[in-house]
N, C-alpha and C positions, 0 to 999 in steps of 0.2 A: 521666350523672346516676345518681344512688339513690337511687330511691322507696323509699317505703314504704306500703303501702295497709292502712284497717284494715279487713277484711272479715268480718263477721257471719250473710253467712247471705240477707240481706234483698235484697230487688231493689234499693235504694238503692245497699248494699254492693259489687252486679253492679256494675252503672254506672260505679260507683270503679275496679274492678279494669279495665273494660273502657277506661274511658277513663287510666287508668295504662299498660294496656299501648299502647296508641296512643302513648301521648309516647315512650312505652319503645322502639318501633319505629322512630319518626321518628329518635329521638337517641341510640340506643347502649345505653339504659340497665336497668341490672338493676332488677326489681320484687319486693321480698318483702312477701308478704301478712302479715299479723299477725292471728291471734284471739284477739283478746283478752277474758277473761271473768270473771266474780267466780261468788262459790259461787251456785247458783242453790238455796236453801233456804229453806223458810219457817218452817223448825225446826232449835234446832242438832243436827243429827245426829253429834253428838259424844259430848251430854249419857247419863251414865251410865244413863239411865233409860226409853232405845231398845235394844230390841233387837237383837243385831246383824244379825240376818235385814233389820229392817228398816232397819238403817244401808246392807245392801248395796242394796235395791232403790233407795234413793235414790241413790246413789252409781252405780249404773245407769241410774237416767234421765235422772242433770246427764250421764254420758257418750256418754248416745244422744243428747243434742240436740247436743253436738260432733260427735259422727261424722259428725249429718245435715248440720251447717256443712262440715264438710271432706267430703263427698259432694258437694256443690253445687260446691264450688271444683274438684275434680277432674274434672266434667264439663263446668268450662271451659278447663282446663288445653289441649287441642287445639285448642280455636276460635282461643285468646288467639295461639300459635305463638311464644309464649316459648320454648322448651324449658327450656336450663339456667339461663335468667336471669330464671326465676322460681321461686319460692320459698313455702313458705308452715311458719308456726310457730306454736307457741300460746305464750299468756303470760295464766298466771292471776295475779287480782289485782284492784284496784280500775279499773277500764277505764280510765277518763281519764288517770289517773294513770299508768297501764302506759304507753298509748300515749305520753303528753304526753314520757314518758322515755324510749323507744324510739326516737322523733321527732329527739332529739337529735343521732343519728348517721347521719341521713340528709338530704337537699338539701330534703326537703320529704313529708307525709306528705299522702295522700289518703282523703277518704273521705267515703261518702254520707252525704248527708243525711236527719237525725234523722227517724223513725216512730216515731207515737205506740204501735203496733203491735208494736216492735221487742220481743223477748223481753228481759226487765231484764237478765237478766246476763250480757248483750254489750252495751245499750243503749248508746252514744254522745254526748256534748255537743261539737260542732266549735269553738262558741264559746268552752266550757269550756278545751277541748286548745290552741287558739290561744294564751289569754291565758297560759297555765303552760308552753309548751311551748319556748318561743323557739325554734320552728323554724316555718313555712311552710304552713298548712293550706288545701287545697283542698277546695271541699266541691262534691260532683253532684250534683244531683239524681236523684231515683228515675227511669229511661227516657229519661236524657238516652244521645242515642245518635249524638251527630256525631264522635266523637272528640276527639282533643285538638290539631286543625288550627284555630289561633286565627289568623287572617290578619289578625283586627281584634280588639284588648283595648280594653276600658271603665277608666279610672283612675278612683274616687271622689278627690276629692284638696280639703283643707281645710287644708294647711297643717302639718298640728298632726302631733308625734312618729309618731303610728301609721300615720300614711299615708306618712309617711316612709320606715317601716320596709317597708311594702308595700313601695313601689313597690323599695325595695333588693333584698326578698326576690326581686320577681317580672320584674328587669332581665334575666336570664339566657333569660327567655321571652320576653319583650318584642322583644328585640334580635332572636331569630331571627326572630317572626314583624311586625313591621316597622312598623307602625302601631295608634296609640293615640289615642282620646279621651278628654283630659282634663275631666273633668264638674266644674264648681266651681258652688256655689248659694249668691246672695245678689252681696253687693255682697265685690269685692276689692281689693284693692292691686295694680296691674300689676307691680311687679317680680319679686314670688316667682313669678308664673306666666310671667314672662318667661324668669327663670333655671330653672323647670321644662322647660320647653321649647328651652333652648339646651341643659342635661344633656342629653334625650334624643335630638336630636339631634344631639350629640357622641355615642351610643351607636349610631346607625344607626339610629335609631327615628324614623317621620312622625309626628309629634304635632300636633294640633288641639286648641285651647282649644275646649270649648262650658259657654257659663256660663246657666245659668235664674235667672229672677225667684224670690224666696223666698215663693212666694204657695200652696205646697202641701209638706207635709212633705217633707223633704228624702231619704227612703228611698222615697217615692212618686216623687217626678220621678226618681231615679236608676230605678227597675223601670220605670217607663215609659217612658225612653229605650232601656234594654235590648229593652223588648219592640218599641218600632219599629225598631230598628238592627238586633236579635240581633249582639252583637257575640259570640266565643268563648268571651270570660273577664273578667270581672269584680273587679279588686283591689281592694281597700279595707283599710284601718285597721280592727282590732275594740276597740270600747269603748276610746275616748279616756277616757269617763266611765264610771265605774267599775261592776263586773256589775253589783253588786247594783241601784245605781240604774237602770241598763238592764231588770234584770226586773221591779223593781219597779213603775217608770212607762214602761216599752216605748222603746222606743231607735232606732237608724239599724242597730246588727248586728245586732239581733233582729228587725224589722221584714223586710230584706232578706233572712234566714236565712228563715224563714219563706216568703214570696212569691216570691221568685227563681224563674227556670225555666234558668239558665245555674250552669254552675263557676262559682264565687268565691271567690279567694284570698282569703284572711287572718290576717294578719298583729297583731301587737300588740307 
């Protein structure tokens, strides 16, 4: 495999890289980290009308808070025991945007989950990067610290385009770690979840339907099955409906992005 992890600095970010390098260990695979960042200015320090003295102190402090990001990586660099198959690089620019296209050319990118905290010009949207990225985003939480040994996956699964995409995106993890619960809410049609379950089964995967009453939001019964199961990982579809109405009036990606305490792939 080819990770890609976006790492900023944050304990979140840790998390990413620690649980990257985990899978990286299990499966063969190389991890390059990415920092990616945009100008961090509150004035354009360009304008004819700075001096250049003070063009350079600013131009000193957007580069001390990198150096402090790659001080942090480099003091995990031993623990992780990547050696040459890990990596790390910077790419300025507009973050999402950087990563969403950098993402392109690797199997799947990771990375921790959004703080409010986060310094803006590394800051992160996993939802944002998901929906523009057509590639594979896993997001960790801040201190999640089991690894990326998923024995049991949780599938959200409604049918619809984006979970479809999931489960494509995250078959290649599925398959080695062997069994999956497939979570549907509401009332369904037995075929599609019949032929869901003959697919995965023709893949070497154990799959188990568990379906809930639609008698509590539908990102609340999926968190609370995760938190009495703890299963490894969590795939879901992001925004079948579309961002904006998800920010707008709150949603099933944004809802789980938020309260999760597990990785959760996503896909769109």
């Amino acid at each position: 495999m080819n990770l890609l992890v976006a790492f900023n600095g944050s304990d979140a970010s840790v998390a990413a890289l620690r649980y990257a390098a985990s899978l990286a260990r299990e499966r063969g695979a190389h991890v390059t980290a990415i920092l990616a960042h945009s100008k961090h200015e509150v004035i354009d320090s360009s304008s004819r009308w700075i001096p250049a003295a003070a063009r350079g102190l600013l131009a000193e402090a957007n580069a001390g808070i990198l150096r402090e990001i790659e001080h942090r990586f480099e003091t995990l660099r031993d623990e992780l025991g990547l050696g040459d198959a890990l990596s790390l690089r910077q790419q300025p620019g507009r973050v999402d945007a950087s990563l969403s296209e950098a993402a392109r050319c690797f199997d799947a990118l990771i990375v921790g989950k959004r703080d409010r905290d986060d310094d803006e010009h590394v800051s992160l949207n996993p939802d944002r990067i998901a929906l523009i990225s057509g590639r594979p985003v896993i997001v960790v939480p801040e201190g999640y610290d089991a690894g990326a040994a998923h024995n049991h996956a949780a599938l959200a699964w409604d049918g619809s385009r984006a979970a479809a995409r999931a489960l494509s995106d995250s078959l290649r993890l599925l398959e080695e770690d062997g069994r999956v619960s497939v979570l549907t809410v509401g009332p369904r049609a037995p075929q599609p979840i019949d032929d869901l379950l003959t697919h995965l089964s023709r893949h070497g995967v154990e799959a188990i339907h568990e379906n809930f009453p639609e008698t509590h939001p539908v990102a609340d019964t999926i968190i609370a099955y995760c938190q009495r199961h703890d299963p490894g990982l969590l795939v879901m579809g992001a925004y079948e409906h579309s961002k904006f109405r998800e920010d707008f009036i709150g949603g099933v990606t944004h809802s789980i992005l938020r309260d999760i305490r597990i990785p959760v792939l996503l896909s769109h």
